[in-house]
ROFI-68764 format. One record per residue (C-alpha): x, y, z; residue in three letters; residue number from 1. Coordinates in steps of 0.2 Angstrom, whole numbers. Last residue first. Example, Ala and Ser with C-alpha at 12.3 -4.5 7.8 and 13.67 -1.06 7.14 Angstrom:
<recs>
+-------+-------+-------+-----+-----+
|  east | north |    up |  aa |   i |
+-------+-------+-------+-----+-----+
|    68 |    -5 |    36 | SER |   2 |
|    62 |   -22 |    39 | ALA |   1 |
+-------+-------+-------+-----+-----+
</recs>
This chain:
<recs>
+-------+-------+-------+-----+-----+
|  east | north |    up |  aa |   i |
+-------+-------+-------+-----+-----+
|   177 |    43 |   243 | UNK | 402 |
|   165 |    55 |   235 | UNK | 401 |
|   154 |    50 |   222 | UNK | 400 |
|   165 |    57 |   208 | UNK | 399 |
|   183 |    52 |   216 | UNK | 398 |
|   176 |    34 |   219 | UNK | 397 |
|   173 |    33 |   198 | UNK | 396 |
|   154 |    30 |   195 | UNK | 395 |
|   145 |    14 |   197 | UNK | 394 |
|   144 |     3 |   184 | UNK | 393 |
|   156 |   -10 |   193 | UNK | 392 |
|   143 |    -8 |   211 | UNK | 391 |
|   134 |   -25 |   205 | UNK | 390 |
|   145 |   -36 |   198 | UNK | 389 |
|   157 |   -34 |   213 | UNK | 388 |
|   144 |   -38 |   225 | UNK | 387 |
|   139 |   -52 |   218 | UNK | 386 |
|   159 |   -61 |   221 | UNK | 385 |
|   159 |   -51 |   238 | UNK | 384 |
|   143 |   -63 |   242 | UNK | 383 |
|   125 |   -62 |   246 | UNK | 382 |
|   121 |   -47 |   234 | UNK | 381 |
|   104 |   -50 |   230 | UNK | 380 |
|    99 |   -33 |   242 | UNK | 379 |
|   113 |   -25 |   248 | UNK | 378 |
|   112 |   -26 |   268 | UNK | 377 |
|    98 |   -16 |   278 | UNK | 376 |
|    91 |    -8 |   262 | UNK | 375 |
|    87 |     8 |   261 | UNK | 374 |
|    70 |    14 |   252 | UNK | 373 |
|    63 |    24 |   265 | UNK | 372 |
|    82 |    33 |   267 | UNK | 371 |
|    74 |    41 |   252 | UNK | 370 |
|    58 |    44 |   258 | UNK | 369 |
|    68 |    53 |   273 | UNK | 368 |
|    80 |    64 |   263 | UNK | 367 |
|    63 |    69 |   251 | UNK | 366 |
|    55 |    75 |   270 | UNK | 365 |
|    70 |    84 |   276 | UNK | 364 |
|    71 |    96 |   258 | UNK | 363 |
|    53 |    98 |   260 | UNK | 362 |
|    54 |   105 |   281 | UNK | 361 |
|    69 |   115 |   271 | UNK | 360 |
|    56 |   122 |   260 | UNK | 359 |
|    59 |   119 |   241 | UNK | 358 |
|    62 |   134 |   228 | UNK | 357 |
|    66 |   123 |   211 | UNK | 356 |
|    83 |   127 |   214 | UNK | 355 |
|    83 |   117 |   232 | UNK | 354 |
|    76 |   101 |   223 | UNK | 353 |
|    88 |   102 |   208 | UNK | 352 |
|   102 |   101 |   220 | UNK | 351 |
|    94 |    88 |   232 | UNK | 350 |
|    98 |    78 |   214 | UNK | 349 |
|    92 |    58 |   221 | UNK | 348 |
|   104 |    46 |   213 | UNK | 347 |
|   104 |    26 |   211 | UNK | 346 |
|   116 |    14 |   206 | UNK | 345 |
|   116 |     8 |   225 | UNK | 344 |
|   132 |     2 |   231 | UNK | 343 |
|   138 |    18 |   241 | UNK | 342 |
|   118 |    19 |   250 | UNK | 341 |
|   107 |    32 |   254 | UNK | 340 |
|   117 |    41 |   238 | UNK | 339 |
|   109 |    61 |   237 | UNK | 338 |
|   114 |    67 |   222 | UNK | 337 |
|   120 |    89 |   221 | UNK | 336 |
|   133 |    90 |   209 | UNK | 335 |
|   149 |    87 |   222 | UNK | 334 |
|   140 |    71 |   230 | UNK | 333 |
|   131 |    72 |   245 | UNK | 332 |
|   134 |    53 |   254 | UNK | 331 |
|   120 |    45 |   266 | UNK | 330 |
|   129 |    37 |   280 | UNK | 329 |
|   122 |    28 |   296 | UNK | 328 |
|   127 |    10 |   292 | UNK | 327 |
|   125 |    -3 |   308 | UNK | 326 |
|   118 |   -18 |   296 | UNK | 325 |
|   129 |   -13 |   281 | UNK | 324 |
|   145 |   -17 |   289 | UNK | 323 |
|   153 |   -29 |   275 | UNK | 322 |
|   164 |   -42 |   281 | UNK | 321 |
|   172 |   -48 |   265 | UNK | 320 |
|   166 |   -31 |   252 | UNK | 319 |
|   167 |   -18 |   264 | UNK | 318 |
|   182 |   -22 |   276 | UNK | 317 |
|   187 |    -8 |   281 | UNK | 316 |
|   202 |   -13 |   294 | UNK | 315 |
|   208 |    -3 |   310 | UNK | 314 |
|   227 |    -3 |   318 | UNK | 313 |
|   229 |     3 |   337 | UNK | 312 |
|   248 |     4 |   342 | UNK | 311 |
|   263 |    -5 |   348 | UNK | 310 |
|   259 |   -20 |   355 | UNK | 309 |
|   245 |   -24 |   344 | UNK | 308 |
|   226 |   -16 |   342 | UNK | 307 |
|   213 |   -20 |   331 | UNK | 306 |
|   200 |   -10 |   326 | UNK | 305 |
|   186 |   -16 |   313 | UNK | 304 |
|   182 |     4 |   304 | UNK | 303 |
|   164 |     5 |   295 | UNK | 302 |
|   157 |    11 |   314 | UNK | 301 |
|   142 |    11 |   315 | UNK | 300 |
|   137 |    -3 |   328 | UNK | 299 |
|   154 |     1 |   339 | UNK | 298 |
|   168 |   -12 |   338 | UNK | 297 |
|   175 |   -20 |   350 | UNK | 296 |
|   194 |   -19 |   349 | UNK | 295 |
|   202 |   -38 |   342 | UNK | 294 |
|   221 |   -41 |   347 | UNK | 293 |
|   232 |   -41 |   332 | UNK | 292 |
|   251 |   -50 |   337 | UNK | 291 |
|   264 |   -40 |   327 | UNK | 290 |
|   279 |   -48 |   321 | UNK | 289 |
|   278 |   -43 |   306 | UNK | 288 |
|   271 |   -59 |   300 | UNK | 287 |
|   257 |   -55 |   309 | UNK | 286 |
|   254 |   -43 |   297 | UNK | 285 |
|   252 |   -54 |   281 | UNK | 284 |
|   239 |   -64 |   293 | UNK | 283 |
|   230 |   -48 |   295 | UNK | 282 |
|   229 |   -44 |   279 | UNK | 281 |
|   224 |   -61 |   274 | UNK | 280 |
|   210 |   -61 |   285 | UNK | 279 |
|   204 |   -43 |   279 | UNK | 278 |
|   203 |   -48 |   260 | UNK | 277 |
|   216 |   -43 |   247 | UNK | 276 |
|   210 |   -39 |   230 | UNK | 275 |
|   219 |   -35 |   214 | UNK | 274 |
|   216 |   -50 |   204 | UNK | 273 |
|   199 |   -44 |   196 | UNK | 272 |
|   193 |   -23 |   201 | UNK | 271 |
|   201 |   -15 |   186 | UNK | 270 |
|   200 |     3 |   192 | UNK | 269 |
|   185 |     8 |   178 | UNK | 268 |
|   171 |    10 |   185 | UNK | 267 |
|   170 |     4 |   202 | UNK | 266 |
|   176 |   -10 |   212 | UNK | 265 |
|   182 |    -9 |   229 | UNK | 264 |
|   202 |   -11 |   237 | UNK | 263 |
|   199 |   -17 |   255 | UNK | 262 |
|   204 |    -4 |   267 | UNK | 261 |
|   219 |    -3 |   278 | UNK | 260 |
|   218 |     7 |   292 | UNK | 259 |
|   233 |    16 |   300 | UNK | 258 |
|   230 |    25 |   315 | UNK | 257 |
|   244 |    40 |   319 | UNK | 256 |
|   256 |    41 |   334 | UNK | 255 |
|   272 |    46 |   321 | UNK | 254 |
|   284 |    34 |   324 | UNK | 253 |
|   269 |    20 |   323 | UNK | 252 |
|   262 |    26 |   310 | UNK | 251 |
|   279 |    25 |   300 | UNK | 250 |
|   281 |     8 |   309 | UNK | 249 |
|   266 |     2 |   301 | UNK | 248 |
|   269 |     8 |   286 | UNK | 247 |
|   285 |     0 |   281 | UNK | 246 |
|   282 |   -17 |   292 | UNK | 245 |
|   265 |   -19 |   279 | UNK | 244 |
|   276 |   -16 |   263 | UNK | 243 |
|   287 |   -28 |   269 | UNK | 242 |
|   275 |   -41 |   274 | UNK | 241 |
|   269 |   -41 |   257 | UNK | 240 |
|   252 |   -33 |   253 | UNK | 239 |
|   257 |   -18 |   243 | UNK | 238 |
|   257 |   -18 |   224 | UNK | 237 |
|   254 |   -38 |   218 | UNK | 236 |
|   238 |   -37 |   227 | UNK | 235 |
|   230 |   -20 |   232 | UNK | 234 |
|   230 |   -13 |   249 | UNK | 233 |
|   218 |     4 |   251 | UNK | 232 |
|   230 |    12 |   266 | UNK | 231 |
|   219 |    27 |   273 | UNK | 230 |
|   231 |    35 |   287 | UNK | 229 |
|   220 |    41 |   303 | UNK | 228 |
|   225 |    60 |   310 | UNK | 227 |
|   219 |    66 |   327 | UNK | 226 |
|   221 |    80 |   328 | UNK | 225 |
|   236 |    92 |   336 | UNK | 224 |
|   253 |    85 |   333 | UNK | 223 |
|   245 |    73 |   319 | UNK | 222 |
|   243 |    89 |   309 | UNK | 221 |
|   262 |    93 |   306 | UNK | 220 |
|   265 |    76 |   303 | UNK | 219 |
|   256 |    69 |   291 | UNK | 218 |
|   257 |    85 |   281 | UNK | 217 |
|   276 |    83 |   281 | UNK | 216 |
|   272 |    65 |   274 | UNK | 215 |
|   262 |    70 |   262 | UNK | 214 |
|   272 |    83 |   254 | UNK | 213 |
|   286 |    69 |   255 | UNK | 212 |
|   276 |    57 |   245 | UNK | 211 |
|   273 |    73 |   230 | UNK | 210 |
|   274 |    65 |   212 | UNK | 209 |
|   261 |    59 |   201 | UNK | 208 |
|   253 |    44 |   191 | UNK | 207 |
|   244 |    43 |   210 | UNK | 206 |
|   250 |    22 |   210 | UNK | 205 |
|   267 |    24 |   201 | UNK | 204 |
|   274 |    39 |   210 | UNK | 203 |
|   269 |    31 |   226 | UNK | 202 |
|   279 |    16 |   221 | UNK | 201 |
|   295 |    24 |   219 | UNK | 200 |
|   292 |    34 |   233 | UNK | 199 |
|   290 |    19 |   245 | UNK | 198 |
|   279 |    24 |   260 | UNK | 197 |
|   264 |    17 |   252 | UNK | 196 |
|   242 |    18 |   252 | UNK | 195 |
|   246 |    34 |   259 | UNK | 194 |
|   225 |    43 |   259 | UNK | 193 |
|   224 |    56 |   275 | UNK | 192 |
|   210 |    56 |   286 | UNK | 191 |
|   209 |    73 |   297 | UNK | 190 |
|   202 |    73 |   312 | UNK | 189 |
|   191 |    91 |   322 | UNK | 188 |
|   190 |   102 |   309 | UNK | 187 |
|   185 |   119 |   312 | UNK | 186 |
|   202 |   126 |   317 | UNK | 185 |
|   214 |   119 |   307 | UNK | 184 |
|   206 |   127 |   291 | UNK | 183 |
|   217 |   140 |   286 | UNK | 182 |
|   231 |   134 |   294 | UNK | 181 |
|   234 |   121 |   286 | UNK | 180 |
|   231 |   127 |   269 | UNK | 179 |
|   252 |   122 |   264 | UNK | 178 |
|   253 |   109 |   276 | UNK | 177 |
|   237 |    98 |   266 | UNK | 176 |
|   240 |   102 |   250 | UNK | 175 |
|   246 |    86 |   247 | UNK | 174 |
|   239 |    78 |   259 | UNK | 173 |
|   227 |    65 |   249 | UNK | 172 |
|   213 |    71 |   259 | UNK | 171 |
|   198 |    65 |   270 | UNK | 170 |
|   191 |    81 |   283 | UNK | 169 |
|   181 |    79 |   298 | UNK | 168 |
|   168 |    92 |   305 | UNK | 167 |
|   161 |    88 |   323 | UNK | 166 |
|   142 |    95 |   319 | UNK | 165 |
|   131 |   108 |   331 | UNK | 164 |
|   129 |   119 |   316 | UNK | 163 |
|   139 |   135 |   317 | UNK | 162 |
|   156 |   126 |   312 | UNK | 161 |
|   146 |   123 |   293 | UNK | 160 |
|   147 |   142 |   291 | UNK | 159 |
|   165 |   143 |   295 | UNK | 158 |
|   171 |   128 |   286 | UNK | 157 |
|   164 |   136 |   270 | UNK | 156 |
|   173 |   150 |   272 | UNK | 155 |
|   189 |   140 |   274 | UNK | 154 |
|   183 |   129 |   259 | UNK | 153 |
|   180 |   143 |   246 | UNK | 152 |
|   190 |   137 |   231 | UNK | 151 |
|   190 |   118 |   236 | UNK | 150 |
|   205 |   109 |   229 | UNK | 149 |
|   207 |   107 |   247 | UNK | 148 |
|   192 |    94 |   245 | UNK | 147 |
|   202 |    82 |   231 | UNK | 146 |
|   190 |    72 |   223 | UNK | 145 |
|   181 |    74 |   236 | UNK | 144 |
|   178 |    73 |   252 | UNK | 143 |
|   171 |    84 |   269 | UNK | 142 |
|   167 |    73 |   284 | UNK | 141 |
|   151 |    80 |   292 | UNK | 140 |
|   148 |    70 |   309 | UNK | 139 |
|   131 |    76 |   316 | UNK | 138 |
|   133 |    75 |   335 | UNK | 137 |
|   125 |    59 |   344 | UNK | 136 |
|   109 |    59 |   352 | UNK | 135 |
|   103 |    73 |   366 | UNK | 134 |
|    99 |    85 |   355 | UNK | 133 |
|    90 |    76 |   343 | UNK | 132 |
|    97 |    74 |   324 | UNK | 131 |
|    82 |    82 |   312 | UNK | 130 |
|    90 |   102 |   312 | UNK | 129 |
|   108 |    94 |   306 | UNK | 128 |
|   101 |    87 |   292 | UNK | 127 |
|    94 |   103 |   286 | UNK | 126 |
|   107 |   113 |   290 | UNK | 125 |
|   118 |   102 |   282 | UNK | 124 |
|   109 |   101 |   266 | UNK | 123 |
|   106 |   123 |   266 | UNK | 122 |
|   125 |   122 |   270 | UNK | 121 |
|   129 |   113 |   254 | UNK | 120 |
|   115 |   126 |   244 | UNK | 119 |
|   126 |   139 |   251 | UNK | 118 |
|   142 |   134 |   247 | UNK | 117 |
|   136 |   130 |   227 | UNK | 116 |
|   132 |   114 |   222 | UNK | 115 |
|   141 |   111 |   204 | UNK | 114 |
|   127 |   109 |   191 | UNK | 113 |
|   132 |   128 |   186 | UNK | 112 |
|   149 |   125 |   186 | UNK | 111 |
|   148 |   112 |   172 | UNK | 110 |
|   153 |    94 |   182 | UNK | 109 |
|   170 |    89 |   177 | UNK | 108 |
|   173 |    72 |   165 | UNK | 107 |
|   186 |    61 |   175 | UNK | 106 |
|   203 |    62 |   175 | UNK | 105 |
|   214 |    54 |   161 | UNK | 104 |
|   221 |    40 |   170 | UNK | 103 |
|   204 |    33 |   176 | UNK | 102 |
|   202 |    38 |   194 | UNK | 101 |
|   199 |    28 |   211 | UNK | 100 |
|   207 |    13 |   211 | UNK |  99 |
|   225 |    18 |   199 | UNK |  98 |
|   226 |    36 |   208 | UNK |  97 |
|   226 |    50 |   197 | UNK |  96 |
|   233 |    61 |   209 | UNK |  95 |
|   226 |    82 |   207 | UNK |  94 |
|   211 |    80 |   210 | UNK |  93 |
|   194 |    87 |   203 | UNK |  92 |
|   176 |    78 |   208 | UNK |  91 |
|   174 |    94 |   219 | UNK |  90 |
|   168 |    97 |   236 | UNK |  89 |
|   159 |    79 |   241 | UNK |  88 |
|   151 |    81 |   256 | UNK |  87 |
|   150 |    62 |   269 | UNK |  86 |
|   136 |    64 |   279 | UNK |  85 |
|   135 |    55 |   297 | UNK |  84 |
|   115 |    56 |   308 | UNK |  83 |
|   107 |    45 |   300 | UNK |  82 |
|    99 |    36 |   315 | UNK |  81 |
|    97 |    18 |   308 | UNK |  80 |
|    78 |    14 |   314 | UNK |  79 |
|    78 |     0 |   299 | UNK |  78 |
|    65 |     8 |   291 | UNK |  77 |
|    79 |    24 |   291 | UNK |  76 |
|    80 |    36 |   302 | UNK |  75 |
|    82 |    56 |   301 | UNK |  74 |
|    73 |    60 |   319 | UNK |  73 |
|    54 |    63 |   317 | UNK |  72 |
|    48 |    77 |   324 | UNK |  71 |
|    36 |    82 |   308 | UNK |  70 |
|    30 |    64 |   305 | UNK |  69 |
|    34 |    59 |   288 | UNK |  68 |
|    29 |    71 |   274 | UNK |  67 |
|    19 |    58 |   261 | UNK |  66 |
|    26 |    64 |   249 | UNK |  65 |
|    43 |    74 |   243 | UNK |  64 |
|    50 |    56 |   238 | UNK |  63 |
|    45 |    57 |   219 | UNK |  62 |
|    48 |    75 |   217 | UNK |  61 |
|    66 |    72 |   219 | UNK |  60 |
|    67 |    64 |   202 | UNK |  59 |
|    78 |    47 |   202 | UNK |  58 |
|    94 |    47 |   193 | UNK |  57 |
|   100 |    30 |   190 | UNK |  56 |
|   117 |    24 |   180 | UNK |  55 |
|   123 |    43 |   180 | UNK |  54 |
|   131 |    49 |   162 | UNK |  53 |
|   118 |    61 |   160 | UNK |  52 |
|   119 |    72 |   176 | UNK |  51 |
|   130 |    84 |   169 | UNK |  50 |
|   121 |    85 |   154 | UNK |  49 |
|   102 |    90 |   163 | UNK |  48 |
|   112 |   101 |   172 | UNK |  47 |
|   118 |   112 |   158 | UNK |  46 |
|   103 |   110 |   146 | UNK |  45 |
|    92 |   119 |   159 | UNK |  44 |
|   106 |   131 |   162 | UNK |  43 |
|   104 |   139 |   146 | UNK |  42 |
|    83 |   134 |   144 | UNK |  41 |
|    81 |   145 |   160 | UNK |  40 |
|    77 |   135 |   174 | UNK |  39 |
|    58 |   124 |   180 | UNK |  38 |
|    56 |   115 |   165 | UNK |  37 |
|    74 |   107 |   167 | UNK |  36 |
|    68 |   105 |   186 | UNK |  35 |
|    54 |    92 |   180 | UNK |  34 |
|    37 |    99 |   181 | UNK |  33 |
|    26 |    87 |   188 | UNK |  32 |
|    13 |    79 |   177 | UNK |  31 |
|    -6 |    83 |   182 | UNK |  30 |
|   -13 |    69 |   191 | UNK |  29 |
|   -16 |    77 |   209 | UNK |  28 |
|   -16 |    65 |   221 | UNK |  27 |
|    -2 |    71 |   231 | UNK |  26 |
|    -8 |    90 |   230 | UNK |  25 |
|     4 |   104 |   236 | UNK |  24 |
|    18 |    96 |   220 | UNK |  23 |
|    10 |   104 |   209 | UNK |  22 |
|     6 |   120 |   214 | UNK |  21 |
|    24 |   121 |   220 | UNK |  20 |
|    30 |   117 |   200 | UNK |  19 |
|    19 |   129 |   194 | UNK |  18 |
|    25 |   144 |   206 | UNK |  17 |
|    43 |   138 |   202 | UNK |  16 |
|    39 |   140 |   180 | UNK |  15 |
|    32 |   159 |   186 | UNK |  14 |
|    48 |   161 |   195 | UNK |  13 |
|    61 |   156 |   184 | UNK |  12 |
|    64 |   171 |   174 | UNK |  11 |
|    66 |   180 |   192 | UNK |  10 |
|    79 |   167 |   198 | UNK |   9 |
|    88 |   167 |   185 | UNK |   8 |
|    90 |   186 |   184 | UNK |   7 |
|    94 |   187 |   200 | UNK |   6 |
|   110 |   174 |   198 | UNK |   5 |
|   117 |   184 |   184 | UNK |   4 |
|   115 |   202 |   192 | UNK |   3 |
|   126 |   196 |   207 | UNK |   2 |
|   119 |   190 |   224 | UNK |   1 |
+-------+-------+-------+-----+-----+
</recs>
């Protein structure tokens, strides 16, 4: 620990003791010390800035009571095992991708309201500990921004490998072949973002250059993992029978899975014209020449497989079909906000819970409440249309962690 980080936490202390005292009685009335209260005035005013710009940030305090029973698995009131975290790294990138980041970037968390490594394993850990033995494994699927952009991530891979957890990665592959091999080892599949084969039209998506750095990465990790290509299909870009032949056969030369995701609104990516619904998709690849047989599909999985003569092809179709009622995914983005839900404006900071010095059994019991308050589908959004005008303040995708 250096000099720096001590000395924060010893000026804290008296401000942490008042907080815990606090927050021991329920019923008590006197108001609870907020976090910015808690830390030096410096990084005080540091966090509370990074956090300003959020539609919703709700203060941890409020879901650390009532504890819920002690060996209660990490379920929702709709007795959805939560047992799949997607951790944002960073909100940096280096493509500015047309549905996912403004053309100037996004404003950058300060580095001290970034999580640090060991407060993300302290989150994990925690989770990890509430998933029984004999369910599923926990499924960690490290994002972004960019998660190779990540200073520290093969140390960080090495910690999070010493929880039972099947470790996944989603990047743009850029960097992918070049930090290979510093990370090959803990991760289990690797999602990769090609949303086009054509350069020209590669360069004009990202706003950046690098297709045949993804492709190399494409191939040097599918002989080993298994590799799925992210295609977000936008109309008037890539959703002609071309463009749909083009990756296919790509994925199809190289045994990968493509999946083609709806394109989403968020802030910012000009959500009206551009979208291409799942049944249309499939009708353009038909076209083709490729019949789609249906795969059942498992209650949690976001992914509607298909499979044709020459190869297994999903569809994510959140805002036509969406799969809400099998949802086991709670998102940690880079400055610490717990999101029970991607189209919920609201935020919970596990970061400002585990600074003001709570227990891990504490830091399980705020994850539950929150997960108290999910909904089984989006509630008033009955249609795509609704939907849309409800998720259009959110944040930019590379923030939340797409």
């Amino acid at each position: 620990m250096s000099f720096r980080s001590s000395s924060l936490i010893l000026s804290a202390r008296p401000r942490l003791a008042a907080l815990r005292a606090s927050l021991a009685d329920p019923n008590s009335k006197t108001p609870v010390p907020t976090l910015t209260s808690v830390l030096p005035d410096d990084v005080s005013t540091s966090l509370s800035s990074s956090s300003s710009s959020l539609s919703s940030i709700i203060p941890y305090q409020t879901f650390l009571h009532p504890p819920p029973p002690s060996t209660q698995p990490l379920t929702d009131t709709h007795n959805r095992l939560h047992n799949y975290v997607r951790l944002s790294l960073t909100s940096r990138c280096n493509l500015r991708c047309t549905y996912c980041m403004p053309e100037d970037g996004v404003p950058l968390p300060s580095q001290p309201s970034m999580l640090t490594d060991v407060e993300r394993y302290k989150i994990i850990k925690s989770i990890s500990s509430r998933i029984p033995s004999s369910g599923p494994p926990v499924k960690i699927k490290l994002t972004g921004g960019e998660p190779l952009l990540h200073s520290t991530l093969p140390p960080l891979l090495e910690d999070l490998s010493t929880l039972t957890a099947d470790i996944g990665l989603t990047t743009n592959g850029i960097l992918l072949s070049k930090k290979w091999d510093g990370i090959k080892d803990y991760i289990k599949s690797v999602n990769i973002s090609l949303d086009t084969v054509d350069e020209e039209k590669f360069e004009r998506l990202t706003r950046r250059r690098g297709r045949e750095r993804v492709m190399d990465s494409i191939s040097l990790a599918s002989k080993t993992h298994r590799v799925k290509i992210n295609c977000v299909v936008m109309r008037g870009f890539n959703d002609s029978v071309t463009d749909f032949d083009q990756i296919l056969s790509f994925c199809e030369a190289n045994s990968v899975e493509c999946r083609f995701i709806e394109w989403m609104p968020f802030s910012g990516n000009n959500f009206d014209g551009k979208f291409v619904s799942m049944k249309e998709m499939k009708e353009t690849i038909r076209k083709t020449g490729r019949e789609i047989d249906d795969v059942e599909t498992f209650f949690s999985d976001t992914t509607k497989w298909g499979e044709t003569e020459r190869g297994r092809v999903g569809f994510i179709s959140s805002m036509s079909e969406n799969f809400c009622g099998g949802c086991n995914r709670i998102r940690v983005t880079c400055d610490g906000n717990l999101k029970v839900c991607l189209f919920d404006g609201t935020e919970i900071s596990l970061r400002d819970a585990i600074r003001s010095g709570v227990s891990e059994q504490e830091l399980g019991w705020i994850m539950d409440n929150a997960l108290g308050r999910k909904h089984f589908k989006f509630a008033g959004a009955e249609d795509m249309h609704q939907l849309a005008e409800r998720v259009k303040g959110n944040r930019p995708m590379t923030a939340i962690g797409g």
